[in-house]
C-alpha distance (Angstrom), angle and dihedral (degrees) to the residues before:
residue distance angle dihedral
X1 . . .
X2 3.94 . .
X3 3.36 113.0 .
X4 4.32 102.0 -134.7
X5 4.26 104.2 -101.2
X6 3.51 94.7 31.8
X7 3.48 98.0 140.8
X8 3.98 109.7 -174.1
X9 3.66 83.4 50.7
X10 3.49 96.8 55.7
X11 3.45 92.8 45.9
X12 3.63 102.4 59.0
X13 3.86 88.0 36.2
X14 4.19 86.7 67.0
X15 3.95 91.0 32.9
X16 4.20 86.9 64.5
X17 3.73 93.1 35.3
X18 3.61 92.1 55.8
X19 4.03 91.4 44.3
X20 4.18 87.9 53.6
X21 3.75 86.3 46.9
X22 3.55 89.3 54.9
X23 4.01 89.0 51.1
X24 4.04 88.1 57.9
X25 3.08 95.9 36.6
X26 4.12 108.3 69.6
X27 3.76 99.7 162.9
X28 4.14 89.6 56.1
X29 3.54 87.5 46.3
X30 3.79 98.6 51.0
X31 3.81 84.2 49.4
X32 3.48 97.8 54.0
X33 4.08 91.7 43.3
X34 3.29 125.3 15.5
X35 3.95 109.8 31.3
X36 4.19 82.9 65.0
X37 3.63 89.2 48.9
X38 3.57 96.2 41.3
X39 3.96 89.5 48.9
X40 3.52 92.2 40.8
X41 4.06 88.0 53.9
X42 3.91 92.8 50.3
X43 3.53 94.0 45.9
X44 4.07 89.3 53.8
X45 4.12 88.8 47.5
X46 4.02 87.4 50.0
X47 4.62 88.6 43.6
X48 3.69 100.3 32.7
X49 3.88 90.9 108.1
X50 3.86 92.6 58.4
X51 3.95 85.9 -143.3
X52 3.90 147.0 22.3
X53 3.40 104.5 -111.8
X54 3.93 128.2 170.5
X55 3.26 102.0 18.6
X56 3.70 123.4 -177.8
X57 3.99 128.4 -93.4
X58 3.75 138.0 169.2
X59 3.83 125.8 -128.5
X60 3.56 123.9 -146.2
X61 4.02 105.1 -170.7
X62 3.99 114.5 -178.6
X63 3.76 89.7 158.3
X64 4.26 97.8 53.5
X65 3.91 82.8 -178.0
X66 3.74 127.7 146.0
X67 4.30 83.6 -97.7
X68 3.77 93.6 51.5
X69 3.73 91.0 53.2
X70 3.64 92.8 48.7
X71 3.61 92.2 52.6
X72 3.33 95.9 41.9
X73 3.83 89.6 57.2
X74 3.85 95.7 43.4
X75 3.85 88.2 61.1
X76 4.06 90.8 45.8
X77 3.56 83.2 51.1
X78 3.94 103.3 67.2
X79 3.01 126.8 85.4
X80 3.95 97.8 -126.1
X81 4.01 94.9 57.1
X82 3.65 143.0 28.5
X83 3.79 135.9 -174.1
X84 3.90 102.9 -101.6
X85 3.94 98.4 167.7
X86 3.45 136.8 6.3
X87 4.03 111.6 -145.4
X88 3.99 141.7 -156.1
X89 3.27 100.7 -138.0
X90 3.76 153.0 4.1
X91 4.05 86.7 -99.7
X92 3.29 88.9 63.5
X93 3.23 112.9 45.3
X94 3.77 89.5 50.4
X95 4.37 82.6 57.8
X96 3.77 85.4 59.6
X97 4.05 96.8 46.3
X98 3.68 93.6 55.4
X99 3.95 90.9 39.1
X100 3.27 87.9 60.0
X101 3.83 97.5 -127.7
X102 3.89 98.3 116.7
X103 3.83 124.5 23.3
X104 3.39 98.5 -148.7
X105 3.77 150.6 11.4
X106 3.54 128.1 -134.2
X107 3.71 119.3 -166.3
X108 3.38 136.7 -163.4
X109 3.38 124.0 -164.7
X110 4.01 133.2 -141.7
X111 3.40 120.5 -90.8
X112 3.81 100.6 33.9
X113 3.37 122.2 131.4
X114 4.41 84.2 37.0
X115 4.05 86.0 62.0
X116 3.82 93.3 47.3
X117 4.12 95.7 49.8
X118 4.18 76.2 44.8
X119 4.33 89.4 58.9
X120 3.78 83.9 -115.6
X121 3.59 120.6 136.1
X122 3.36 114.9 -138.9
X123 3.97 126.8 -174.7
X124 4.16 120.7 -110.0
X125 4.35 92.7 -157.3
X126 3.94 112.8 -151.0
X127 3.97 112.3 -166.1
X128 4.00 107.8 -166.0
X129 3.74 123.6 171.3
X130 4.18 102.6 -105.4
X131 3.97 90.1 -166.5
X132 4.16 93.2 79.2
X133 3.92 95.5 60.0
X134 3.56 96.1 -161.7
X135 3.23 110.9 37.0
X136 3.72 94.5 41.0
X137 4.23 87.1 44.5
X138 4.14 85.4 50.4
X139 4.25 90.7 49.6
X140 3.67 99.1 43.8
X141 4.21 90.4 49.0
X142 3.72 86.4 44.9
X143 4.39 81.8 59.1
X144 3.35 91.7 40.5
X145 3.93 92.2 54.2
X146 3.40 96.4 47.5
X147 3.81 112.3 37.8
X148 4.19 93.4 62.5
X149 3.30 92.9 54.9
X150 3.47 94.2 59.2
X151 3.69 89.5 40.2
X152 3.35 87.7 59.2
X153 3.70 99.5 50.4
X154 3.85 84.9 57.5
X155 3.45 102.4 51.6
X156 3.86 89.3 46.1
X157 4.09 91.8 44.5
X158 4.22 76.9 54.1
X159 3.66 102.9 46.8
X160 3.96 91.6 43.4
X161 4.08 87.9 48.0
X162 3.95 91.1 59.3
X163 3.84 93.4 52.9
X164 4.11 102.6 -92.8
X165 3.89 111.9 144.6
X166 4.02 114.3 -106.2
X167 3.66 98.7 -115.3
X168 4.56 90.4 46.3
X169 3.80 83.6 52.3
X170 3.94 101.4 46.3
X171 4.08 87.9 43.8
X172 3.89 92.4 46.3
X173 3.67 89.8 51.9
X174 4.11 94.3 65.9
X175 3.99 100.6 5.5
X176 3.84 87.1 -177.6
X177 3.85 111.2 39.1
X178 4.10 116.2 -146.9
X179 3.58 116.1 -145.4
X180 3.80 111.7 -161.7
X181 3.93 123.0 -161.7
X182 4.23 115.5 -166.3
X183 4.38 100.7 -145.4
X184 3.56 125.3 -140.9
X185 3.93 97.2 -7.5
X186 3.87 102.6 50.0
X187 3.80 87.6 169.0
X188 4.13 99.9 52.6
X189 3.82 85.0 -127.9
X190 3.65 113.2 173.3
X191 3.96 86.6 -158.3
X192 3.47 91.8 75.6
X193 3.56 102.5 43.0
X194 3.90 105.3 30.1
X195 3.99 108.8 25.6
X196 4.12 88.1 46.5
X197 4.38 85.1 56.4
X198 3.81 107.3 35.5
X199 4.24 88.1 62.5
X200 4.52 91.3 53.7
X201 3.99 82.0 41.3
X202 4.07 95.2 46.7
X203 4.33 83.6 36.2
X204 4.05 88.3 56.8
X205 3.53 96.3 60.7
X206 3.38 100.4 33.8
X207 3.81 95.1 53.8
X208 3.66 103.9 39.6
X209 3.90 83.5 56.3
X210 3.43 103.2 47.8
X211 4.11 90.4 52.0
X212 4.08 85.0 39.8
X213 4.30 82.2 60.2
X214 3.90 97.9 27.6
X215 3.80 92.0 61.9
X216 3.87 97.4 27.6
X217 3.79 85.7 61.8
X218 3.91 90.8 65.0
X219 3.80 105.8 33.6
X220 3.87 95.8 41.6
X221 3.35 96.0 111.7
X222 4.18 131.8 19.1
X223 4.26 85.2 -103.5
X224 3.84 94.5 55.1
X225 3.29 86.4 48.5
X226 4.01 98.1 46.1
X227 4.39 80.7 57.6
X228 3.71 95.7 49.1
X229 3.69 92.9 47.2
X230 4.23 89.8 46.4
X231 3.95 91.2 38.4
X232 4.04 93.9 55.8
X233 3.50 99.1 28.1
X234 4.03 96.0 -109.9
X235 3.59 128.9 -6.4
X236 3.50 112.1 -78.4
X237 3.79 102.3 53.7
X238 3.90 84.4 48.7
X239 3.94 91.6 51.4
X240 3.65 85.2 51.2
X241 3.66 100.8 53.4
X242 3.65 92.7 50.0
X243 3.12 88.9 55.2
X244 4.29 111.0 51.6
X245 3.21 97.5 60.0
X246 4.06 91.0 62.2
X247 3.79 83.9 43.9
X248 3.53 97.8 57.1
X249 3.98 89.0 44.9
X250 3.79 97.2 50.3
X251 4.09 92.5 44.2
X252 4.53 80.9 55.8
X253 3.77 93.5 44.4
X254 4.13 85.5 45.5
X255 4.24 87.9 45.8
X256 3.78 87.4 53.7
X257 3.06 97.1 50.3
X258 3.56 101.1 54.6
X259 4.01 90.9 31.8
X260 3.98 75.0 74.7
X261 3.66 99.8 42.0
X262 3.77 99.4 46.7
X263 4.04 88.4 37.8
X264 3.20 110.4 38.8
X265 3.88 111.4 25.3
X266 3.98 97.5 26.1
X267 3.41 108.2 -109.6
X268 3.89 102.4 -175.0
X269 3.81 113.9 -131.6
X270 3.66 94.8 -155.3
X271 4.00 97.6 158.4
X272 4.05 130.0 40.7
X273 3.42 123.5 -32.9
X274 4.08 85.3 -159.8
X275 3.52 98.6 60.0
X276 3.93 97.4 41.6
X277 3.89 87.0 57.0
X278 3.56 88.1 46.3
X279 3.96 89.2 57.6
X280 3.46 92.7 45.5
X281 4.10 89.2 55.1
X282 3.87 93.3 44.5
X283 4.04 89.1 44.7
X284 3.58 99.5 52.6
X285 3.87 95.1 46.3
X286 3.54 94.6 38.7
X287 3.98 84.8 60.2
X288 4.24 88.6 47.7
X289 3.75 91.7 47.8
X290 4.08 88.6 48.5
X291 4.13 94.9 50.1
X292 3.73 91.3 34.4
X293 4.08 89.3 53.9
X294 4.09 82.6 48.5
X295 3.50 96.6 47.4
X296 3.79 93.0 48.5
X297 4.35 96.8 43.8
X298 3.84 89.8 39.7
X299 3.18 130.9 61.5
X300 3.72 154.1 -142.1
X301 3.90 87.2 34.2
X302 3.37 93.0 -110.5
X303 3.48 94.5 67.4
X304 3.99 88.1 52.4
X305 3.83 96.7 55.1
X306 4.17 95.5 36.6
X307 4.20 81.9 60.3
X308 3.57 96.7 44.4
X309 3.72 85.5 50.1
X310 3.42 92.2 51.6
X311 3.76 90.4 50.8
X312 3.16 102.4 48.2
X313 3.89 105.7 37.0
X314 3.56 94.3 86.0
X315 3.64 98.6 58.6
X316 3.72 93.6 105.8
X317 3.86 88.4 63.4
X318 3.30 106.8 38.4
X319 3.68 97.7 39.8
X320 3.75 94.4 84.2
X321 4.12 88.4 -109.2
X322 3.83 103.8 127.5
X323 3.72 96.0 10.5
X324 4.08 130.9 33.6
X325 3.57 117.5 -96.4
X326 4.03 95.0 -132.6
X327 3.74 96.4 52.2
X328 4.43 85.4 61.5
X329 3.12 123.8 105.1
X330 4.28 116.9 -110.2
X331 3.90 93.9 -92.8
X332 3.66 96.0 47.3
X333 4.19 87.0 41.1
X334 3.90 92.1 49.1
X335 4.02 93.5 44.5
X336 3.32 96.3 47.6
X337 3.90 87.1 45.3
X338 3.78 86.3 61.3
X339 3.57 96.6 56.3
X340 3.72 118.8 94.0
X341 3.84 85.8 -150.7
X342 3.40 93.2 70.6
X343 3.54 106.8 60.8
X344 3.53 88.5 39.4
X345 3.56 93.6 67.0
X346 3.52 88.3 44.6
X347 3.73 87.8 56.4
X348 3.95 91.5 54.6
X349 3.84 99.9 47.3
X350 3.54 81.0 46.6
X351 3.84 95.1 60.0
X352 3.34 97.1 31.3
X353 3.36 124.1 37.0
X354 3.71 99.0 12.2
X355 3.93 105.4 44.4
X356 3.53 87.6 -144.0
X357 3.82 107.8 -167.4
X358 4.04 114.9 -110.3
X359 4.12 102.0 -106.6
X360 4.05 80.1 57.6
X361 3.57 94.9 49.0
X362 3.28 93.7 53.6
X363 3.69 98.6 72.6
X364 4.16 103.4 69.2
X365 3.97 88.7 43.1
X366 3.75 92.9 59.6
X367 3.41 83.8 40.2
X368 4.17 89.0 56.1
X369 3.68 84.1 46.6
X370 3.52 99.5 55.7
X371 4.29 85.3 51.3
X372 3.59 95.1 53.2
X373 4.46 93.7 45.3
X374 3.77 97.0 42.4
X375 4.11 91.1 46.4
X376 3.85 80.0 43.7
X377 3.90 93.6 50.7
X378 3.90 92.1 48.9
X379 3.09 94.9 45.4
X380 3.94 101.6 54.1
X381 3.78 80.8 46.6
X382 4.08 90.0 64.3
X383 3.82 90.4 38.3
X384 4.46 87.7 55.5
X385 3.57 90.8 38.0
X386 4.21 85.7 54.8
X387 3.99 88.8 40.0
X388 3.93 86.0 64.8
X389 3.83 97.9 33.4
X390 3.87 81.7 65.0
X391 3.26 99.2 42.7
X392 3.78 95.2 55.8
X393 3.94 117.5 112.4
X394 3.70 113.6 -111.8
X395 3.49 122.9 -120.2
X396 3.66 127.5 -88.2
X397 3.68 113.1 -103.8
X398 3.92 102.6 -131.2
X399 4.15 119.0 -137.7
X400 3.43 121.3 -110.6
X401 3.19 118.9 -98.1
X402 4.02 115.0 -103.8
């Protein structure tokens, strides 16, 4: 029989309890399990491409010269846009913007290729929709890669015409040459960058939740909480054996996950495997500790899990995903500071991607550390402060009075 403050007993006595509750319990379990998955398979559907490439445009060509056909087929020619339609009229093309057919319009107007033989220099007008970010972004640099190179194939065919030498013209055209070099994603792919952050941001909220209701179910009321503290032979080692077995789960749904993105779509690992492992330990209990601390301040339990909702729901804003950190203003910087999530991802882009050397590194998993032993601090705090609580002596009943 367990002898009362036996503390490894208690603690795998709450670690199998809260495995059978996850057996009868099929809604926590898909929580914990498959909705990660399940995102993290949609989100690999919508990325497995790496990159939009040829995306569609309309052409609207009042010139139909020889220079409006080569410009026409310089921009079909990269690999960011191609010529999907070719319109009547201005009406028209705008029909197809907001349709959603084309994402752009390029138009070229009469009279072109007369006003460049004239030295005039006429304007080539691109209308792209700036609402869609990306796509519009990917259209407007496919333009902007295209139309100078046939500018510049003019202005030589013009310099060469009036008797300059070939090699004069080609070094007058760009007297000081820029060579540009993309860093640590060569390719632009969105895989590495996008798919490798949505799964910590998605993992956030779905773990600080599920420790928010996990705990919340036993420490609800002052009875729950008198059969957790008797089950694990006192509070903490009961906390803690609620909690592993939701540990262990995340850390597999978080090995998946990158199984797939480092095998299948080529995530380079270009730091330490050690220290990303390390980050993934720290981030997942740092999340527990934080829904756990809610769940135990906070209270019915649904009160506990709507704030660590509410806490955590913003990550993918304030995380620096789809918009840099530094250009935030000081409440988005400090929230997303206070998420564990965010130096997390820093961590991985850091070890992946990056290569960032170790004395760098070190930074966002002290950082980690210092979100799972604060939560941790607080949180033995509460669990003291309930210690006493039930350890108070009830008051007397007084007699009636005769």
């Amino acid at each position: 029989m367990r002898r009362r403050g036996d503390l490894h007993f208690g603690f795998s006595l709450l670690f199998w309890r809260e495995l059978g509750w996850l057996r009868r319990r099929p809604l926590l379990l898909v929580m914990t399990t498959l909705i990660p998955l399940a995102v993290m398979a949609v989100l690999t559907l919508l990325f497995n491409q790496g990159l939009a490439t040829r995306l569609p445009i309309g052409v609207l060509d009042l010139d139909r010269s020889d220079l409006s056909r080569s410009i026409v087929r310089a921009v079909d020619a990269t690999p960011d846009t191609r010529v999907g339609a070719a319109v009547a009229d201005m009406a028209e093309g705008r029909r197809l913007i907001l349709s959603g057919h084309i994402h752009g319009l390029l138009y070229l107007r009469k009279d072109l290729e007369r006003d460049v033989q004239a030295g005039r220099q006429p304007e080539v007008v691109f209308f792209y929709n700036a609402q869609t970010l990306t796509s519009g972004n990917l259209v407007l640099r496919g333009i902007n890669a295209a139309l100078p190179t046939v500018s510049s194939g003019i202005r030589l065919s013009l310099r060469t015409t009036r008797g300059m030498p070939a090699e004069e013209a080609r070094a007058s055209l760009q007297p000081v040459p820029v060579q540009l070099s993309a860093l640590f994603n060569p390719t632009l792919d969105y895989t590495f960058f996008l798919l490798a952050a949505l799964l910590p941001s998605v993992l956030q909220i779905v773990v600080t939740t599920t420790a928010a209701y996990s705990v919340g179910l036993d420490v609800e009321t002052p009875h729950r909480l008198h059969i957790l503290r008797r089950l694990g032979g006192g509070l903490l080692p009961a906390i803690a054996g609620k909690l592993l077995p939701y540990t262990v789960l995340f850390l597999l749904v978080l090995g998946i996950a990158d199984a797939v993105l480092f095998g299948v779509f080529g995530l380079p690992l270009r730091g330490s495997r050690l220290i990303l492992v390390a980050g993934a330990v720290l981030f997942i209990v740092a999340c527990q500790l934080i829904g756990g601390l809610l769940a135990l301040l906070l209270k019915p339990m649904a009160s506990a899990v709507s704030i660590a909702t509410l806490v955590t729901a913003p990550a993918f804003g304030f995380m620096g995903i789809s918009f840099p950190r530094f250009g935030m203003n000081l409440f988005s910087q400090w929230w997303g500071a206070l998420l564990p999530g965010t130096w997390f991802l820093t961590l991985r882009i850091d070890q992946t991607v990056r290569g960032t050397p170790l004395d760098l590194s070190l930074k966002p998993l002290v950082i980690l550390g210092f979100f799972v032993l604060v939560p941790a601090l607080l949180l033995l705090l509460r669990l003291e402060a309930l210690r006493r609580g039930s350890k108070a002596p009830a008051p007397r009943k007084t007699e009636a009075a005769a």
